[in-house]
C-alpha positions as CSV (number, residue, x, y, z in Angstrom):
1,X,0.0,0.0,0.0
2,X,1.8,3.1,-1.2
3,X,2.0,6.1,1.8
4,X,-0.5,8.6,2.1
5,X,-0.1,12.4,3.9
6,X,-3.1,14.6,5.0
7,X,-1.8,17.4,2.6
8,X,-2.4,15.1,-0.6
9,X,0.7,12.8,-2.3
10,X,3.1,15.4,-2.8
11,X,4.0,15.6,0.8
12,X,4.2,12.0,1.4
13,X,7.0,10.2,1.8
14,X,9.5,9.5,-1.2
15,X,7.3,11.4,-3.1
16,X,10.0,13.9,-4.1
17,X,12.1,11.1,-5.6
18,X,10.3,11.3,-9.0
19,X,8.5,8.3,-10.9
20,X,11.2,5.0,-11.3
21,X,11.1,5.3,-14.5
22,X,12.6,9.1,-14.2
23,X,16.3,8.2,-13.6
24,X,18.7,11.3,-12.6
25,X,21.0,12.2,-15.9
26,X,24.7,12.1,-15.8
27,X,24.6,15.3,-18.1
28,X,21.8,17.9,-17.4
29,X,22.7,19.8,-20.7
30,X,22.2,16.3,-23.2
31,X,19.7,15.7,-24.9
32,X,17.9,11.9,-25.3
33,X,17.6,11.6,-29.4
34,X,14.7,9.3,-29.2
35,X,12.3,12.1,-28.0
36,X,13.5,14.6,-30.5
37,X,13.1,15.3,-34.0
38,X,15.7,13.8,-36.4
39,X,17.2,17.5,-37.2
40,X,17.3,18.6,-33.4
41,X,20.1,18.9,-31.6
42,X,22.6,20.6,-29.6
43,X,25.4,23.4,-31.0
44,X,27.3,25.3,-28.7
45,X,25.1,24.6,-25.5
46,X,22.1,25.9,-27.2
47,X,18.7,23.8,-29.2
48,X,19.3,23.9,-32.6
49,X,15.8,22.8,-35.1
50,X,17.2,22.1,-38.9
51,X,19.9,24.6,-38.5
52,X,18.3,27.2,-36.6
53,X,18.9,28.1,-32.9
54,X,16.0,28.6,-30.6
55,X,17.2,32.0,-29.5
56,X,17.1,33.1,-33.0
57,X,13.4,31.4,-33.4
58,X,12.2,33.0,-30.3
59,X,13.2,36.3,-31.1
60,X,11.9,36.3,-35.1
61,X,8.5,34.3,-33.6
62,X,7.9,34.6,-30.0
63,X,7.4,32.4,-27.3
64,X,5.2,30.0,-26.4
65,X,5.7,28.8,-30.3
66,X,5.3,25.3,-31.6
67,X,8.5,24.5,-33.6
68,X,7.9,21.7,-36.5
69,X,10.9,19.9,-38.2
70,X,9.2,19.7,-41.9
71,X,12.0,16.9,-43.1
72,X,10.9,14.8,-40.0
73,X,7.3,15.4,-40.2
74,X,7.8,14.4,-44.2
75,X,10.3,11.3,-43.3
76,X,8.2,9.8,-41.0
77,X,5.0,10.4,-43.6
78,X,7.1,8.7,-46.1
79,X,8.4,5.9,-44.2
80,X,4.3,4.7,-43.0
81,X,3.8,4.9,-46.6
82,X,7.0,3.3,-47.4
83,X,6.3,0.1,-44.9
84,X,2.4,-0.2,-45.4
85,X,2.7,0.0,-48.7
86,X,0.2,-2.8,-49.5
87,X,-2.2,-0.9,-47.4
88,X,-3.9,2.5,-47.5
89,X,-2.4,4.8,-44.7
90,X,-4.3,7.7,-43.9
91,X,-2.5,10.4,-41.6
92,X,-5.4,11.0,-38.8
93,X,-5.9,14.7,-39.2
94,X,-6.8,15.5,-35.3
95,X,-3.8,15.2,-34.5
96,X,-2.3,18.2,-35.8
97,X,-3.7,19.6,-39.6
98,X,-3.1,22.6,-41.1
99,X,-3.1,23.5,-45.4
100,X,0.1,23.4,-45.4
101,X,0.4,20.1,-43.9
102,X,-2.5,18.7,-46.4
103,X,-0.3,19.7,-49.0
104,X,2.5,17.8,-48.1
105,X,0.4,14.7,-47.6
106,X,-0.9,15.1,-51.2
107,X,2.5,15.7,-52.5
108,X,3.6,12.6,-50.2
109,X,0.8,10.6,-51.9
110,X,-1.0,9.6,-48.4
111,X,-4.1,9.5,-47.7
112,X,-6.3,11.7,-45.3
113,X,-8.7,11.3,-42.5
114,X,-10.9,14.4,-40.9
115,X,-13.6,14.3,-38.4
116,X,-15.2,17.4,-38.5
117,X,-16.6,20.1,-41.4
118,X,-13.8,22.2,-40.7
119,X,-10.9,19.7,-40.8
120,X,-12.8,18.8,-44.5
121,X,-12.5,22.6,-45.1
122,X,-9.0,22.6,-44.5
123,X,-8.5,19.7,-46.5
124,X,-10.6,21.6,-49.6
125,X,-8.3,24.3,-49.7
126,X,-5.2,23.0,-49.7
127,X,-6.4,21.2,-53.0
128,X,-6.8,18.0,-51.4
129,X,-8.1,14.9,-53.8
130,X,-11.8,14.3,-51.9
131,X,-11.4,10.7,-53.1
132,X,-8.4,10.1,-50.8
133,X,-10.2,11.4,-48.0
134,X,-11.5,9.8,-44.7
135,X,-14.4,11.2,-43.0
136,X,-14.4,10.3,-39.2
137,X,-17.1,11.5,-36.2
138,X,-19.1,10.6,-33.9
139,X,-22.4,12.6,-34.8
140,X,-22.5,13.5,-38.1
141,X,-25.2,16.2,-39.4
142,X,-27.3,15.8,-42.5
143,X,-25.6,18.7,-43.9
144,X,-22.0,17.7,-43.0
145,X,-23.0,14.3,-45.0
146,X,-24.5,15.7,-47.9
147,X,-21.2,18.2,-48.0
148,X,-19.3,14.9,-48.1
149,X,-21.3,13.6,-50.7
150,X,-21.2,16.4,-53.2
151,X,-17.6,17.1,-52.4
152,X,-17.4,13.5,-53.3
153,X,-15.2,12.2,-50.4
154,X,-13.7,9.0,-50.6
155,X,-15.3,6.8,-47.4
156,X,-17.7,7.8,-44.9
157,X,-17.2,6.2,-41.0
158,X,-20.6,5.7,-39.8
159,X,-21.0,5.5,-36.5
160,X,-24.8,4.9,-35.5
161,X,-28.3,4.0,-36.9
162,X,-29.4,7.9,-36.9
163,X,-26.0,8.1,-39.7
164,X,-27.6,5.3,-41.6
165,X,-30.3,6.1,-41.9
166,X,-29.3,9.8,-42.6
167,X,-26.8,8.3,-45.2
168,X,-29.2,5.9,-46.8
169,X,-32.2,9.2,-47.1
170,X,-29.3,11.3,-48.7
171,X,-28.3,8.4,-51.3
172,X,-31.7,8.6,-52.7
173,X,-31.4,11.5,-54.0
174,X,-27.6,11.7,-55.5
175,X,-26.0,9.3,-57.9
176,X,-25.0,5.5,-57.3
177,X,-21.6,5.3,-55.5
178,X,-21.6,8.9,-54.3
179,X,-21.5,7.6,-50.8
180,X,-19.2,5.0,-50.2
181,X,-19.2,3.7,-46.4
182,X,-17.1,1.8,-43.7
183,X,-19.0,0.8,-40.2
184,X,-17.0,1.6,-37.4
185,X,-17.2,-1.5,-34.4
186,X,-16.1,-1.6,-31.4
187,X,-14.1,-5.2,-31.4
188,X,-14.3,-5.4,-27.0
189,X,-10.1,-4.6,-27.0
190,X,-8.8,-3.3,-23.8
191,X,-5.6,-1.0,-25.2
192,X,-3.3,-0.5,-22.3
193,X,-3.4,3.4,-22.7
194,X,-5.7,5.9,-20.8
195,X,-9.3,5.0,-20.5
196,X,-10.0,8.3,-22.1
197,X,-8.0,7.1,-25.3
198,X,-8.6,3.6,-25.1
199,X,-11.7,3.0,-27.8
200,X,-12.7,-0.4,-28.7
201,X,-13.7,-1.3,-25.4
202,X,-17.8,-1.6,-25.2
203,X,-18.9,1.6,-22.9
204,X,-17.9,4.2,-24.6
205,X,-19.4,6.4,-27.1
206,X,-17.9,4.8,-30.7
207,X,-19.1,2.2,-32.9
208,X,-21.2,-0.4,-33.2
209,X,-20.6,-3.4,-30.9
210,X,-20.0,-7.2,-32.4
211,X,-20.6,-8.5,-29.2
212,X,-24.3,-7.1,-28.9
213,X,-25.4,-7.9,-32.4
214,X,-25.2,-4.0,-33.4
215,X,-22.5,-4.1,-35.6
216,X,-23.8,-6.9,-37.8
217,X,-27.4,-5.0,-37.7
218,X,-26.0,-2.2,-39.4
219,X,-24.5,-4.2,-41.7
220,X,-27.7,-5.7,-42.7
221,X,-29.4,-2.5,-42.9
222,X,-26.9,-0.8,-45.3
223,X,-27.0,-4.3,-47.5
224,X,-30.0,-3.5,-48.4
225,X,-29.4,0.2,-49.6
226,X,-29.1,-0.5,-53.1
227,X,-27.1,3.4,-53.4
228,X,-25.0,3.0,-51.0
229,X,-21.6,1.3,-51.3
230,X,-20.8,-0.4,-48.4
231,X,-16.8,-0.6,-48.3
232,X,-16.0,-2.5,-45.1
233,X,-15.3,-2.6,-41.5
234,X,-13.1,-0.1,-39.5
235,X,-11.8,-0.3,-36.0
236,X,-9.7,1.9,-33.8
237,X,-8.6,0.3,-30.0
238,X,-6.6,3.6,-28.3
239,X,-4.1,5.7,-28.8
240,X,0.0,5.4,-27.7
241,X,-0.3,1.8,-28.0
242,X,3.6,0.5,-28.3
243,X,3.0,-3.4,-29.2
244,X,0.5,-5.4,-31.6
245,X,-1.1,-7.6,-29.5
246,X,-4.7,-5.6,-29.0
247,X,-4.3,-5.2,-33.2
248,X,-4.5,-9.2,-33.6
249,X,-7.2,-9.3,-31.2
250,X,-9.2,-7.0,-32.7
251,X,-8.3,-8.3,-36.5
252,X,-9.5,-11.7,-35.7
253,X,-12.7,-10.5,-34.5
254,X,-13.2,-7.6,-37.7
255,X,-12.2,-10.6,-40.3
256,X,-14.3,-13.3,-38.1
257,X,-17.1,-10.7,-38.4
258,X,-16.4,-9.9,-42.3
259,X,-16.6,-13.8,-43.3
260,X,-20.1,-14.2,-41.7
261,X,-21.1,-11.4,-43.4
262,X,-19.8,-12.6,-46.7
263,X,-21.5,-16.0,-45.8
264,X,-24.9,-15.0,-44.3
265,X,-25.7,-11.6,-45.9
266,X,-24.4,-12.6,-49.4
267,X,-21.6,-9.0,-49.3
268,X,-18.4,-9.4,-49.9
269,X,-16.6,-6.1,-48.3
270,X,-13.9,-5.1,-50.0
271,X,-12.0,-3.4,-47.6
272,X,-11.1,-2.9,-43.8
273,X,-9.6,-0.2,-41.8
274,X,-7.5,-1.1,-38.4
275,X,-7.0,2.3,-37.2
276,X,-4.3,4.1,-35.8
277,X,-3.6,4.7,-32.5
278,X,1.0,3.9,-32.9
279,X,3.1,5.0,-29.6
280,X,5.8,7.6,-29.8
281,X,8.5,8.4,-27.1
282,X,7.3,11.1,-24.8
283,X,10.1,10.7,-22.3
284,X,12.6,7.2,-21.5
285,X,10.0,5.1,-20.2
286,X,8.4,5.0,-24.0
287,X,9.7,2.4,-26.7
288,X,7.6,3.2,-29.9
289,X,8.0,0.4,-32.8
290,X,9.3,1.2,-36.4
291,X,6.4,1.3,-39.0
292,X,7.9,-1.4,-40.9
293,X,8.1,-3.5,-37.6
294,X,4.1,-2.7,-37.3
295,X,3.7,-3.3,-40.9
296,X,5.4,-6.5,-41.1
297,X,3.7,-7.9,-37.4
298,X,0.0,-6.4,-39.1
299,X,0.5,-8.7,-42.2
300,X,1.7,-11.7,-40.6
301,X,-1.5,-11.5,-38.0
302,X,-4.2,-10.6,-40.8
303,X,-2.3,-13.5,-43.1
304,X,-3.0,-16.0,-40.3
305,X,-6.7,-14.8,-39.6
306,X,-7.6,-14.9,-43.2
307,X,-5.8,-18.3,-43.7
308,X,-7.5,-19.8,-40.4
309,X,-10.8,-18.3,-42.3
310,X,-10.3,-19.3,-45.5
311,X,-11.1,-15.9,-46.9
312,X,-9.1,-13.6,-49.1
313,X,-7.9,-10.6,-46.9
314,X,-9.8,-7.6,-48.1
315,X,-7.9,-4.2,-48.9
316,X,-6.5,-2.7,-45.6
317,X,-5.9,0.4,-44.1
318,X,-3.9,2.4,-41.3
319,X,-4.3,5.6,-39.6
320,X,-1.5,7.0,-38.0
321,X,-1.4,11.0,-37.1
322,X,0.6,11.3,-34.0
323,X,3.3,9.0,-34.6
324,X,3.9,11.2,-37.9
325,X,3.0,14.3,-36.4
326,X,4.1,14.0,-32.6
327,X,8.3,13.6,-32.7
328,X,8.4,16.4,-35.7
329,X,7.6,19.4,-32.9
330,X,8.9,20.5,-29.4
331,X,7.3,23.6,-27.9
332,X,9.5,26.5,-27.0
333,X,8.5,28.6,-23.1
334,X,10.3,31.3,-22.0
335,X,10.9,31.1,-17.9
336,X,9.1,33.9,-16.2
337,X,9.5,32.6,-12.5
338,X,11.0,29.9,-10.4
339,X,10.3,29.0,-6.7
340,X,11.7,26.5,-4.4
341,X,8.8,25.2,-2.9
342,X,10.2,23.7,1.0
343,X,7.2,20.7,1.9
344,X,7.1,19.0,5.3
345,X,10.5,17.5,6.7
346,X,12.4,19.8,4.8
347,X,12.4,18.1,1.2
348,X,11.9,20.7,-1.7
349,X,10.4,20.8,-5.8
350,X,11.1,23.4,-7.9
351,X,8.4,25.3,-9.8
352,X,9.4,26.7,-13.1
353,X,6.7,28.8,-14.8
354,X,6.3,29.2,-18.1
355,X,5.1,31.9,-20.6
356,X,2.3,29.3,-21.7
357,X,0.7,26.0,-20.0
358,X,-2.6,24.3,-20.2
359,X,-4.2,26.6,-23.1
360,X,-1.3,25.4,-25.8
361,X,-0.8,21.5,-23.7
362,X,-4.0,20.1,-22.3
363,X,-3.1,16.8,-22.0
364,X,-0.9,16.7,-18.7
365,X,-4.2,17.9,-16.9
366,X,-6.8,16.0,-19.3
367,X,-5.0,12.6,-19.5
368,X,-2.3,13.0,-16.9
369,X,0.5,12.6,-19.9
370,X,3.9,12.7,-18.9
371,X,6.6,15.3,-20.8
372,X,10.3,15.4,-21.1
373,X,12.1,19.1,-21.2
374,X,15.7,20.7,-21.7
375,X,16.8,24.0,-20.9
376,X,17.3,25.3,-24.7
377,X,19.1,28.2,-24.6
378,X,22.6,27.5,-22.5
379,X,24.1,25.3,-20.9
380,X,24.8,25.1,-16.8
381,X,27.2,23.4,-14.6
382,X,24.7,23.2,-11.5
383,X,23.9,19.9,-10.0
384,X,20.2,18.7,-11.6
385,X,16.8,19.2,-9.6
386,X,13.8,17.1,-9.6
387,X,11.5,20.3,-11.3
388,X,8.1,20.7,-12.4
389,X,7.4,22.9,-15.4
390,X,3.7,24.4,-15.0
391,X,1.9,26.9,-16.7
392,X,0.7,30.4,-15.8
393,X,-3.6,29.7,-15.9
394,X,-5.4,30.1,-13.2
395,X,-5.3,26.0,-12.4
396,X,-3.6,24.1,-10.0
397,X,-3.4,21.1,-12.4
398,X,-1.8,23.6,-14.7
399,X,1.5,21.7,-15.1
400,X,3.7,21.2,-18.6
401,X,5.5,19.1,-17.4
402,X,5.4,16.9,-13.9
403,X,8.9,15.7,-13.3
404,X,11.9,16.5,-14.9
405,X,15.3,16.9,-13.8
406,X,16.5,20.4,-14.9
407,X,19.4,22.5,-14.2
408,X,19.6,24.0,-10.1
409,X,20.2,27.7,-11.2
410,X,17.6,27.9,-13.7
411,X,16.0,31.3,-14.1
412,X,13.5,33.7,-15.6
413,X,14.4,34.0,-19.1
414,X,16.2,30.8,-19.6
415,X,14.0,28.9,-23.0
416,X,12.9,25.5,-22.2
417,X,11.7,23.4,-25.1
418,X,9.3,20.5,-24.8
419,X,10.1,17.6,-27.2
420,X,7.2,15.7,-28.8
421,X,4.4,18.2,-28.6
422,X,3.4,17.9,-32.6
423,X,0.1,15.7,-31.7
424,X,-2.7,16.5,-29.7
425,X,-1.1,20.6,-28.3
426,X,-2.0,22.5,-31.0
427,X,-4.8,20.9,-31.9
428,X,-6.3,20.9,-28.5
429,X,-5.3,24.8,-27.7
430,X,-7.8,26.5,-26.4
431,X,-8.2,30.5,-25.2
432,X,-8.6,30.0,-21.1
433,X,-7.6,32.8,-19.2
434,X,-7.9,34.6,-22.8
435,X,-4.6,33.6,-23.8
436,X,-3.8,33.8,-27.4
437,X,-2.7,30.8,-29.2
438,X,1.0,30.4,-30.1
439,X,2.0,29.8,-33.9
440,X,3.4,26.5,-35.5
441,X,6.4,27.5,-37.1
442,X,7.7,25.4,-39.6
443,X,12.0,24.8,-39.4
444,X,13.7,23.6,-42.7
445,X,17.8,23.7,-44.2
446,X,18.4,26.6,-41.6
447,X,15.3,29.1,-42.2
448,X,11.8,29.1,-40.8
449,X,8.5,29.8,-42.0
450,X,4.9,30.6,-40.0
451,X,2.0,28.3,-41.6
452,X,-0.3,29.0,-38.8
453,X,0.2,32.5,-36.9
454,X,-0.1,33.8,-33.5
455,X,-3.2,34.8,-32.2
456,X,-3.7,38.6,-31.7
457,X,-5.8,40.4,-29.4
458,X,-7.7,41.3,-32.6
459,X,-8.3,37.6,-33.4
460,X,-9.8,37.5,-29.2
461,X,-12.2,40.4,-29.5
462,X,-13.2,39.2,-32.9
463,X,-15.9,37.2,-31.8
464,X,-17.1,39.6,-28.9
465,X,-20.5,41.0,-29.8
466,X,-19.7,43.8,-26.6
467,X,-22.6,45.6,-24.5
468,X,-25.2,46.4,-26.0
């Protein structure tokens, strides 16, 4: 039983140790290359991004600012496509999706999957092919699915009977094969990730349970929709999954599932979508797995099934978004204070505060996610502390970063950058407190580029109607 202290676990004993896995470095100033982009490293005591120090970045763009490493971001694209290249790989849009980043997909020759109107907008202007395109959600309006018709988008996710039926009214009226649709089931996989990411399992809001009967249900229904082109089955079991093994649980049951339908409903399906969901290294406790290691294990367990079966394996497809995304950005703070906070029996944490926090990185607050950091802009000879990197919002649970050994004599001023905050940060930024945004900042062959800006205070006002 692990101790406990009337104060809460922070002033209990050994707390101030750090997690196990959080081991004290030999070197405070190096950096660990798995948790950084391929073009980030350290020159003269200072973060360098593709050629480019961090002081120079800050003081052309700001801080907070979300740095991208284009030739990473692109690499890792490439090498999903490379690996799967059997398969269709969509990049998973939420993660982090911006025109310019649609336009390297297309240029790339991936695929793309969006889950709301405006992610599809995005996708429209950056000239996006509306055949390769993925359309994802929960709840799904008649208008956002008779967009997706006319736009002509490749494969629509459905996700309920109300979608079906809204699908099947709209394909009445349009030509034959203008909506083409996967079903989305929830295959009963427990991913070992947070239960807030984890999203095969039955209670949750996704999907239509095999296990209950719904799944094959709305199979039947759409079977019968003569208009409607009914593509295959998709599944998705979490998010920073590291291994394979909820993937070949969740095949066998999708290509179990697909064979009865081919033998009792009379449809073949021609394809069938496994999701996403691929770890990445946030700090050293996370081992993420080559795509071509996940490509090669995803065959080999989809070979068996279908062999086992009988069947021919139907047309498959990945999603991966943050393991593209997610190495190929750190986040730049500049320090604005730092106190030595002295708990009971005279043990001690130091508080670092940043110029930014929850509004640019929910997820330390939202799904308790743990972050690495490096003081960025020099280098220091003081023996390491066992820190915490927070935010400056009004929240208690405003922290960046948890636990992190950084430098003793760090100070206001100082940079610290935040490795593997491309996925999920931006995407999930929000204006609490009223704070503005920061920019993604795109860092390539020693120059940098803005491809989505700073908020203003303009941009904050903008929507403000004012007193009447």
């Amino acid at each position: 039983m692990s101790a406990t202290h009337a104060a809460g676990w922070a002033h209990a004993s050994g707390a101030l140790k750090g997690p196990a896995w959080l081991a004290q470095p030999e070197d405070v100033n190096a950096l660990v290359p798995l948790l950084w982009s391929t073009n980030t490293r350290k020159v003269d005591n200072e973060l360098e991004i593709a050629g480019v120090k961090v002081s120079d970045l800050v003081a052309e763009h700001g801080s907070p600012a979300f740095f991208m490493d284009e030739d990473d971001f692109r690499t890792r694209a490439r090498s999903f496509r490379d690996a799967f290249d059997d398969f269709d790989v969509y990049y998973a849009g939420k993660a982090f999706l911006s025109i310019a980043v649609a336009q390297w997909l297309k240029e790339d020759g991936l695929n793309l999957d969006v889950c709301s109107s405006g992610e599809l907008l995005v996708a429209q202007k950056a000239g996006f092919d509306m055949a390769k395109i993925g359309y994802h959600g929960n709840n799904k309006t008649v208008e956002q699915l008779a967009r997706a018709g006319e736009l002509g988008v490749g494969r629509i996710v459905l996700d309920s009977f109300d979608e079906i039926d809204r699908v099947i009214a709209l394909a009445e009226d349009a030509e034959p094969g203008t909506y083409r649709v996967m079903i989305r089931v929830t295959a009963g996989v427990e991913a070992h990730t947070h239960e807030f990411i984890a999203t095969a399992h039955e209670d949750q809001k996704f999907g239509f349970s095999i296990a209950s009967g719904a799944a094959l249900e709305a199979i039947q229904r759409l079977a019968k929709a003569d208009k409607v082109t009914l593509l295959g089955l998709h599944s998705h079991i979490g998010s920073q999954i590291f291994d394979t093994a909820g993937f070949e649980v969740a095949a066998r049951r999708l290509l179990a599932l697909h064979a009865q339908v081919a033998s009792e409903v009379g449809v073949v399906m021609p394809e069938m979508d496994l999701g996403g969901g691929f770890g990445i290294a946030y700090t050293t406790q996370d081992t993420p797995a080559t795509p071509q290691w996940l490509a090669d294990n995803m065959r080999a367990i989809v070979a068996h099934e279908c062999k086992a079966l009988g069947i021919t394996a139907p047309r498959l497809s990945i999603e991966p978004g943050r393991a593209i995304v997610g190495p190929s950005t750190c986040t730049v703070y500049t320090v604005g204070t730092v106190k030595d906070v002295v708990l009971d029996g005279g043990a001690s944490r130091l508080y670092v505060s940043v110029d930014g926090g929850m509004s640019d990185n929910i997820r330390t607050a939202l799904y308790d996610a743990d972050y690495s950091c490096t003081l960025a802009s020099r280098a220091s000879d003081a023996p390491a502390r066992l820190s915490r990197v927070v935010g400056k919002h009004c929240e208690a649970g405003d922290i960046v970063v948890k636990d992190e050994f950084l430098p003793g004599d760090v100070r206001p001023g100082d940079l610290l950058a935040v490795p593997a905050t491309g996925a999920y940060c931006r995407s999930m930024a929000s204006n609490y407190n009223h704070a503005l945004r920061p920019p993604v900042v795109v860092v390539r062959d020693g120059s940098s580029r803005v491809i989505v800006r700073r908020e203003t205070e303009e941009d904050l006002l903008a929507t403000d109607m004012g007193a009447e």
